[in-house]
C-alpha positions as CSV (number, residue, x, y, z in Angstrom):
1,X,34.8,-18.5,20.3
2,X,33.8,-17.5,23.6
3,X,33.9,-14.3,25.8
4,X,33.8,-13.6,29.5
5,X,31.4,-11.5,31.0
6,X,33.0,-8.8,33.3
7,X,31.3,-7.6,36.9
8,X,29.9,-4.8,35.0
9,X,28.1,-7.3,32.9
10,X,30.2,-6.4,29.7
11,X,32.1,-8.7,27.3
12,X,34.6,-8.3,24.9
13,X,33.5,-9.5,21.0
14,X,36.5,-11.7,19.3
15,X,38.2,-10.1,16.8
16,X,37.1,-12.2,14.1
17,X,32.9,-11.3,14.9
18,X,33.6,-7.3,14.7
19,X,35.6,-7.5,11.5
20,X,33.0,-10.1,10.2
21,X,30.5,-7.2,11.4
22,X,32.3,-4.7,10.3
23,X,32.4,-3.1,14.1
24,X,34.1,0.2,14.9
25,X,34.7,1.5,18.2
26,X,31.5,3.5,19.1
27,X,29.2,1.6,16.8
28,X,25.8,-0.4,18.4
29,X,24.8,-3.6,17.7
30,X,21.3,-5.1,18.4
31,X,20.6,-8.4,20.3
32,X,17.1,-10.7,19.1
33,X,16.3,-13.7,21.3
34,X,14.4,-16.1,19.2
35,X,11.6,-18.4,20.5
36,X,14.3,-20.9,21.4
37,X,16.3,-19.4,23.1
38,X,18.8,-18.6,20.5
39,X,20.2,-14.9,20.4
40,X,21.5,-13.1,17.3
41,X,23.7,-10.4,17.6
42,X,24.0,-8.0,14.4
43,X,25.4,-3.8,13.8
44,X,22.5,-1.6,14.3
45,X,23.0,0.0,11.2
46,X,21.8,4.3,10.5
47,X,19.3,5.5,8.2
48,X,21.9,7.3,6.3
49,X,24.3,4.3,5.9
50,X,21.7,2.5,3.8
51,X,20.7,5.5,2.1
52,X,20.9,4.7,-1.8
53,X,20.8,0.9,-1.5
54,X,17.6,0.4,-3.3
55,X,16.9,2.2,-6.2
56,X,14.3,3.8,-7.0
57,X,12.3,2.1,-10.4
58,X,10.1,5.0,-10.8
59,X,11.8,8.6,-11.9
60,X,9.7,10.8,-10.2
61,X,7.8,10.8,-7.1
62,X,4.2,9.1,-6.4
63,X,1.2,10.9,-5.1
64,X,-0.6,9.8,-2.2
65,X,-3.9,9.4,-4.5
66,X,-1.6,7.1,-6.7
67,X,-0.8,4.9,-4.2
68,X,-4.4,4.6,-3.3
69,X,-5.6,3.8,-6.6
70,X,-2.4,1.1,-7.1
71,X,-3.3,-0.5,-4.1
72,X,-7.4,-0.5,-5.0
73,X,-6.6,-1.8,-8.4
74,X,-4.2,-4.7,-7.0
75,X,-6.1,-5.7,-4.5
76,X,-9.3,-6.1,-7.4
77,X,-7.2,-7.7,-10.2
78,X,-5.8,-10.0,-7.5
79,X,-9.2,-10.9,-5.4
80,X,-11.6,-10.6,-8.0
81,X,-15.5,-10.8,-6.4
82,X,-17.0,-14.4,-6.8
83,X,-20.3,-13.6,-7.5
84,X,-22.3,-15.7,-4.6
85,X,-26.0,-17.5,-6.1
C-alpha cells in the first residue's frame, strides 16, 4: 500500500491500516524510527482505554515500606553475598 504526501506534508492512511488500527477520526497515532531506518506507526492509546487490562493479583493495596522490603528481600534471595577469602 502506498500514500502520497500532500504540500502540507500530510497523507492519507489506507483503509485497511486504520481498521487494522482500529483508527477513528480524531484519534493520534505515534511514529518510532528504529536504528535502521525503519518507522513504525501504531494508535497512541489513553490511560483510561487500558484502564482494567491487567489485574490486579493482590486484593488490597501495598505500602510503600512493603515494596521496600519485597525489593530488599528479592534482591538478597536472588544475589546472595559470596563470602570473599
Amino acid at each position: 500500500m502506498e500514500s502520497a504526501i500532500t504540500v502540507k506534508g500530510q497523507a492519507t492512511i489506507p483503509k485497511s491500516i486504520r481498521e487494522h488500527l482500529g483508527l477513528q477520526p480524531g484519534d493520534r497515532i505515534k511514529f518510532f524510527v528504529h536504528p535502521d531506518g525503519s518507522v513504525v506507526l501504531l494508535p497512541k492509546i489513553s490511560a483510561s482505554a487500558v484502564r482494567g487490562i491487567v489485574k490486579s493479583r493482590s486484593p488490597r493495596p501495598v505500602t510503600t515500606e512493603q515494596m521496600t522490603i519485597a525489593a530488599g528481600e528479592g534482591a538478597v534471595s536472588r544475589n546472595p553475598r559470596r563470602r570473599h577469602r
